[in-house]
Phi, psi and omega in degrees: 000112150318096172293093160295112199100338198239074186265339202271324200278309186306343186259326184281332167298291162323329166296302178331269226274332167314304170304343185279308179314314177310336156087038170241087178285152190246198199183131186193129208251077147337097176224176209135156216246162196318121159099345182291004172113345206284339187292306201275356164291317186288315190288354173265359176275323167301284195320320187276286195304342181286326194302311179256031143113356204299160183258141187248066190302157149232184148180138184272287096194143177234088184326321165327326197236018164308336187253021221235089189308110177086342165325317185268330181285310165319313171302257272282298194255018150346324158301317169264028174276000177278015192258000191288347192277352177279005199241119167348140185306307200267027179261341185273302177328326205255300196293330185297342178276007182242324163287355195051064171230010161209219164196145215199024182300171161112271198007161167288139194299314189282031196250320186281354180268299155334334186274302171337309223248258224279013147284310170325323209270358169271302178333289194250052177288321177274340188193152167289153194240140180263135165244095203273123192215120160196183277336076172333288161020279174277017174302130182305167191302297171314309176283348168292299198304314169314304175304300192274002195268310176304262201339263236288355182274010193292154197211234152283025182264141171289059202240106137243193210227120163225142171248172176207131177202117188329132204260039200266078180265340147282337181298138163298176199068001180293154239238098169270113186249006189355091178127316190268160200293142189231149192221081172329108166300098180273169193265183190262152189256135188011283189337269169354289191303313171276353178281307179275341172299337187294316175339279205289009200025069192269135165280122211301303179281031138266348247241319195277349164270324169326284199324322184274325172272338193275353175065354192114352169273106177350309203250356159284318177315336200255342210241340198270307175295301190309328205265357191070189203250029208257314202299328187256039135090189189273156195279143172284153183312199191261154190063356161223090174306168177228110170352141170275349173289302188316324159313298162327298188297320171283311182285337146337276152356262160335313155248054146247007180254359161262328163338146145344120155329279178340312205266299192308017179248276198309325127310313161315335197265311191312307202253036177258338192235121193303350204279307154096007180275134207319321186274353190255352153304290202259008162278330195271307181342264162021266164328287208299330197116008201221163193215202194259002166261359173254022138298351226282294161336290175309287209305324199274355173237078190350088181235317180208180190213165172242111184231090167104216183276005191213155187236120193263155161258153193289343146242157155280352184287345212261297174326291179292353189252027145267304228270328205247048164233026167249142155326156188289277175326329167293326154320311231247335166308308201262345159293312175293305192294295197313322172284349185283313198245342185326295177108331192236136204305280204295001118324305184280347168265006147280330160326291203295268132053294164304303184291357180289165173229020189186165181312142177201099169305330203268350174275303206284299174338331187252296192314338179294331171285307184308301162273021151253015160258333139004272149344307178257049154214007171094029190234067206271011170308288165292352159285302197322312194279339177263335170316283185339299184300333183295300198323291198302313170277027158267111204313300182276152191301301220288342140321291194319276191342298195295327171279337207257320182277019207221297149351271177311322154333279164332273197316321174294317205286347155268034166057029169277020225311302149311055102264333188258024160244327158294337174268342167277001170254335163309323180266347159336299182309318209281355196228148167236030187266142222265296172329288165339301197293341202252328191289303168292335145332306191318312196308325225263001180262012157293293190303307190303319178296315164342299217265061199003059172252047159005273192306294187294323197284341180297316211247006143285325190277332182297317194264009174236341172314320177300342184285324213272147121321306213246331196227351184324299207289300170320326188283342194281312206275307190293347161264008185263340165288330172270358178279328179305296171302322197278341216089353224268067207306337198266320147339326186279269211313284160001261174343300155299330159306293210286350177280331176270008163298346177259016174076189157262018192285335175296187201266181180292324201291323227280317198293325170290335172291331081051316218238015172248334164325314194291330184305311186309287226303307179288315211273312151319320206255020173061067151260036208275026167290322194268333197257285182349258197311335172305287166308334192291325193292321200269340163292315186285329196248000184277129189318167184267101181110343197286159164328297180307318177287301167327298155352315203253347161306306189273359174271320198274036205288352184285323218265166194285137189314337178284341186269317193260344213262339166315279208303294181326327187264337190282330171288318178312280199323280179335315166253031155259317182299310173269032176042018164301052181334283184285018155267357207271312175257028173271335206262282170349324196283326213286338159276348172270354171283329174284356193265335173300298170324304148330340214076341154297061187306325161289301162277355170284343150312308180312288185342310191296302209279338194263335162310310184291318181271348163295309207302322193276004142307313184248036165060034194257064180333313201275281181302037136271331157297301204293337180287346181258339164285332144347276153309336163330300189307329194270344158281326159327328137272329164292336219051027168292059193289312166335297183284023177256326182276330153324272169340283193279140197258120205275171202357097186241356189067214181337313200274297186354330177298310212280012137340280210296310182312324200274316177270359156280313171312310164339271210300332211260276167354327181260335184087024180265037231259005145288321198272340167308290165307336165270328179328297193282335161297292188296336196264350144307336164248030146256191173341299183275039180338297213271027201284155177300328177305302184280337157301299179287356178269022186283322180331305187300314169287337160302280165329310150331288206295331177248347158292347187284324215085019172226128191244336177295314142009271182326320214288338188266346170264346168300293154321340153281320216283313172315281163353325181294271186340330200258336176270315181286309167079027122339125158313306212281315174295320180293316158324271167322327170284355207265310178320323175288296195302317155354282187292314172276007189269182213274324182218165194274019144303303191290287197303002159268335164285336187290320187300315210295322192286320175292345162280329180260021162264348158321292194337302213284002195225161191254299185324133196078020204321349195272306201280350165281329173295320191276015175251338155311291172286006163281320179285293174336285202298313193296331182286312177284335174286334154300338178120326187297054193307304182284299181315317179306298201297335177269279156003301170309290220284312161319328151323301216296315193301275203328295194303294180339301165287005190229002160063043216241071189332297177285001157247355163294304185327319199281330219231347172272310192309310143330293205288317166297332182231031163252040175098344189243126188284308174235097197278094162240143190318186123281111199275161189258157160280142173293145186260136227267025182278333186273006149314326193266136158318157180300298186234057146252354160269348174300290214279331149251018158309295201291344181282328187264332152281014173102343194272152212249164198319299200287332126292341134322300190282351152280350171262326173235058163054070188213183163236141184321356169299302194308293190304335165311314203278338176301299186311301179311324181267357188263324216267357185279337197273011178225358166074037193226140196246337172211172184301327176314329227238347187290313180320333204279328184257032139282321185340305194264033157226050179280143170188173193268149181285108193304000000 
């Protein structure tokens, strides 16, 4: 087939199968409206990739079967699933459960896109592998998520990944590839057009009307041109073009409603079961009367072909235009015999499901089954949508309710959070029963916190938690948390009150999660003697993976650094060992913040890129902001304002402080010490009062405030940060608080006893270095003005080494500036040896670290989601740049950046 017009998609295909070949895998996105070529770019992409030798995947998007969890990854991989067994237990375990050869509930949804990307990349140890997916679009959810979590993860495996997809990319249900490369199909230009009809010997007085009507669509031009000028009807008025799918999509019809009865049954059946396979095609056959010789018709005027065990059609437009040019009732025949013949539960209740023509229980029962087999196979996208679907055929409310909530779940537990507050607010309405209603409040205050409504989702759930049985305690406890966040201190107590109304009859853990509510509530009202330990108690005793730790993970950004930094890595570990993905790069952001703070400014940027780059794998866009407002601080130390302002992503809520945080240390570095204090004023008087980012940024408002000359400015957050300090009993925070009182006291007695104590408990504590330098150069400063030249002058030059090793410019600049003119002509750091890890990329020091302890190719790429090529090929490129020839040789050249790897 000449592809007319399309030499630029053909040479980018060709880059595509090269690269695969090439051990570079790719990844390519088709888009464009029905009939624009995409269908015939997969088929010259087949045709190339067979040629040199490629292993071929295929699969089709059906709509029928959007809702039916992993239907399109089973059509893909179905040739190469005997290859699974090569695969990490619980990566076989979570695909056998998503193809249905196992059970595998509970799992992280994104654990079966990790099984993808390291089944492929096993395939293709023998030949390279191509994977042809196309009207992506209607691919059920779960194989989308699978699919695009392997694409963007592609490394050095001989994997390419092609799509085809409508190209109505706002719309819902549109085929979302965000991060892979995509190449818009435009329609053809005259020229193009007329070059393929001469192809096709359209007589010359028909040819400017094919041309007008078909618009530029390739596959309106061949079926419109072949079909005469009889097929497409009268040209449309002015101003109402008629779609060219649509033209198509007629002339289509028009020839399966000329076929046979016979064939036309027989297509019909092909094109009832998204599957499209001869056997299950041809069991309902059977029943019907009909057989695989009343394909004949179809097959010779090339409307579909039987290749292998499936019976494809030659477009998808050619499937819809079978399925909707038979009678309604004929539909509904062939839908009951199929369900009837499937062999598979969850087949036959989508059958059953197409042919109701009405509310029917005993149908939504089996669909109700169906999404909880969903479910347990990691597919709560599809549950959600078959839940939905049992709920519309159930006759009675109190069922419907019960199916609308079971929905809504799903959709939140796939990260829909808006859809699953629209089906918990549809059942909300249908029920006046109180429980139900506190149980769907819960569904529906995810999205409000979400979309920032803090503050309404705490008092929804406050005022609907006393109904629920089943969820009270959990809706209490999930509101003192959006009351935390939101700011809402009498919304914290509310919470706490009423958990403690239930007493003991609950278990230790419960009580303790309880009574960590009350720990927020002091802790708002800056009590933290009283708040601090409360929470500290439910981080320490809470299971290792469980709801509560997370709970209390996510309570402890307050509690002392030596209390979190454990607990953060024992969560790592734990959703590296199980493939828990979309738990990873909330836990990564809460350990690169300590390592940022810590001063490990290198690894907290690795910490940041892999974090970041799972996140924008499993589609989580907003912690990718936050992880980069996150980052902010170190150029912002550096004095980088271009790059602080690249970072930072503007209304983030929460993550947003450390942003806001991050251009203020900038302006105060810079000398800006106004623009510190309104930074920092506005963002105290929103929502997110009480986040760790703005307690530790009290320093900056101190110093602004007495370099401005109002020192009163200050005073009340200088006094809570005291107040932290004095309850957690950090070394470094009694530092920093001694330092604050230093810069406010009354006389230059008190700020010289106050500074002497605060070096020395920097002295006695390694944490934090940013922050012992600037108490240095503060101690340093306060001294040469006193006359105290030689006391300074040591003070100073330890400023200068911590800034210096911390690349941190406007305070070296600062501290050189000082050291002159407290006497020393010439103020330079020490220089350090390089260390030869920074040579390396974030992950290829991820991949040889775990290499220098001994763990092998094949557990590195299950711990850190990659496939053993990849981690082979890191390594390869790590040992010329650490000067090492083997694995052996690595511990030594690591030695002086050893640490532990979380």
């Amino acid at each position: 087939m000449n592809l007319y017009g399309r030499q630029k998609e053909l040479a980018e295909l060709d880059a595509l199968i090269g690269a695969a070949a090439d051990c570079r895998g790719q990844s390519l996105v088709l888009r464009g409206e029905a009939g624009i070529g995409k269908s015939s770019l997969l088929a010259y992409a087949e045709g190339e990739a067979r040629r040199r030798g490629f292993t071929v995947l295929r699969a089709v998007g059906w709509e029928a079967e959007r809702a039916l969890a992993f239907a399109g990854l089973h059509q893909l991989l179905r040739p190469v699933l005997d290859r699974a067994g090569a695969l990490p237990q619980p990566q076989a375990d979570a695909l056998g459960a998503a193809v249905g050869a196992g059970a595998a509930e509970g799992h992280d949804r994104f654990r079966v896109g990790l099984a993808v990307l390291s089944l492929l990349a096993e395939a293709a140890e023998d030949a390279p592998v191509l994977c042809l997916v196309d009207d992506a679009q209607w691919l059920d959810e779960p194989s989308v998520d699978a699919l695009l979590f392997a694409a963007r993860r592609l490394g050095v495996e001989r994997v390419a990944l092609l799509f085809a997809a409508r190209g109505d990319t706002d719309l819902p249900g549109a085929f979302p590839a965000a991060g892979l490369p995509q190449t818009a199909l435009s329609r053809l230009g005259r020229d193009d057009a007329l070059a393929l009809l001469a192809g096709l010997d359209v007589p010359a007085a028909v040819r400017s009307r094919v041309l007008g009507e078909s618009f530029g669509n390739p596959l309106a031009l061949r079926e419109l041109g072949a079909a005469g000028p009889a097929s497409g009807g009268r040209p449309p008025g002015p101003g109402q073009p008629l779609p060219a799918a649509d033209r198509v999509l007629a002339a289509y019809r028009g020839r399966v409603e000329a076929l046979p009865e016979r064939t036309r049954l027989m297509l019909l059946i092909a094109a009832s079961d998204g599957r499209s396979t001869l056997r299950y095609v041809m069991a309902a056959a059977e029943r019907l009367d009909v057989g695989l010789a009343d394909l004949a018709a179809a097959e010779r005027q090339g409307l579909v072909a039987v290749v292998g065990d499936v019976i494809e059609f030659r477009h998808p437009l050619i499937r819809t235009a079978a399925y909707t040019a038979a009678p309604l009732a004929l539909r509904v025949a062939v839908h009951e015999t199929m369900a009837a013949t499937s062999g598979d539960a969850d087949c036959r209740a989508r059958h059953l499901a197409s042919a109701a023509t009405g509310p029917d229980e005993a149908v939504a029962a089996e669909l109700e089954e169906c999404g909880r087999r969903a479910l347990t196979r990691g597919g709560p996208a599809a549950a959600a949508d078959t839940y939905a679907e049992a709920a519309r055929l159930t006759p009675d409310a109190a069922p419907r309710v019960r199916r609308l909530t079971a929905a809504a779940w799903a959709a939140q537990q796939a990260g829909h959070a808006e859809r699953a507050a629209e089906l918990a607010e549809e059942a909300y309405k249908q029920t006046e029963d109180g429980d139900r209603r506190a149980e769907l409040a819960y569904v529906r205050s995810f999205w409000l916190f979400e979309k920032d409504a803090a503050q309404e989702a705490a008092a929804l759930l406050i005022s609907h938690a006393p109904q629920s049985r089943a969820y009270g305690r959990e809706m209490l406890r999930a509101a003192a948390t959006y009351a935390w966040f939101g700011g809402d201190v009498a919304a914290l107590h509310r919470a706490a009150d009423l958990l403690e109304e239930y007493g003991d009859a609950a278990g230790g853990d419960a009580r303790r999660a309880d009574r960590a509510v009350r720990g927020l509530a002091h802790m708002a009202a800056d009590d933290f003697a009283r708040g601090l330990p409360l929470v500290a108690d439910l981080l320490d005793d809470a299971p290792v993976g469980s709801t509560a730790r997370m709970q209390a993970i996510s309570s402890a950004s307050l509690l002392p650094d030596d209390l979190q930094l454990p607990v953060i890595t024992e969560e790592i570990d734990h959703a590296r060992a199980d493939g828990i993905i979309g738990r990873l790069p909330y836990l990564l952001h809460i350990l690169a913040r300590q390592q940022l703070y810590a001063g490990d400014h290198r690894e907290a940027a690795r910490t940041v890129a892999e974090a970041a780059e799972i996140a924008r794998d499993t589609g989580l866009a907003m912690r990718v902001g936050r992880l980069h407002n996150l980052l902010a601080r170190i150029p912002a130390i550096e004095g980088d304002e271009e790059r602080v302002r690249d970072l930072v992503a503007p209304g983030m809520n929460a993550g947003g402080n450390y942003g806001i945080t991050a251009l203020a240390l900038l302006d105060l570095g810079l000398g800006r010490h106004e623009d510190v204090l309104a930074r920092l004023a506005e963002a105290r008087a929103g929502t997110a009062r009480y986040s760790a980012a703005l307690l530790f940024a009290t320093a900056d408002e101190v110093e602004a405030a007495v370099r401005l000359g109002a020192p009163d400015r200050a005073l009340l957050p200088a006094r809570r940060f005291a107040a932290w300090a004095a309850a957690g009993g950090q070394p470094w925070a009694r530092a920093v608080a001694l330092r604050n009182e230093a810069l406010l006291a009354p006389s230059a007695g008190a700020a010289a006893e106050a500074y002497a104590e605060a070096v020395r408990l920097h002295a006695d504590s390694p944490g934090r270095p940013f922050e012992r330098a600037r108490t240095e150069l503060l101690f340093g400063e306060h001294l040469r003005r006193e006359r105290r030249r030689t006391e300074a002058r040591t003070h100073l030059r330890t400023a200068l080494q911590l800034f210096d090793a911390l690349a941190a410019a406007p305070w070296s600049d600062r501290a050189r500036a000082e050291l002159r003119a407290a006497g020393e002509a010439q103020a330079t750091a020490r220089a350090t040896a390089p260390d030869p890890a920074d040579r390396l990329t974030p992950q290829e020091l991820q991949v040889v670290r775990l290499a220098a302890e001994g763990t092998s190719s094949r557990d590195i790429a299950a711990r850190l989601f990659l496939s053993p090529r990849t981690v082979e090929y890191h390594l390869y490129k790590a040992y010329p740049k650490l000067g090492v020839t083997s694995r052996r040789e690595l511990p030594a050249a690591l030695a002086p950046s050893a640490s532990r790897e979380p």
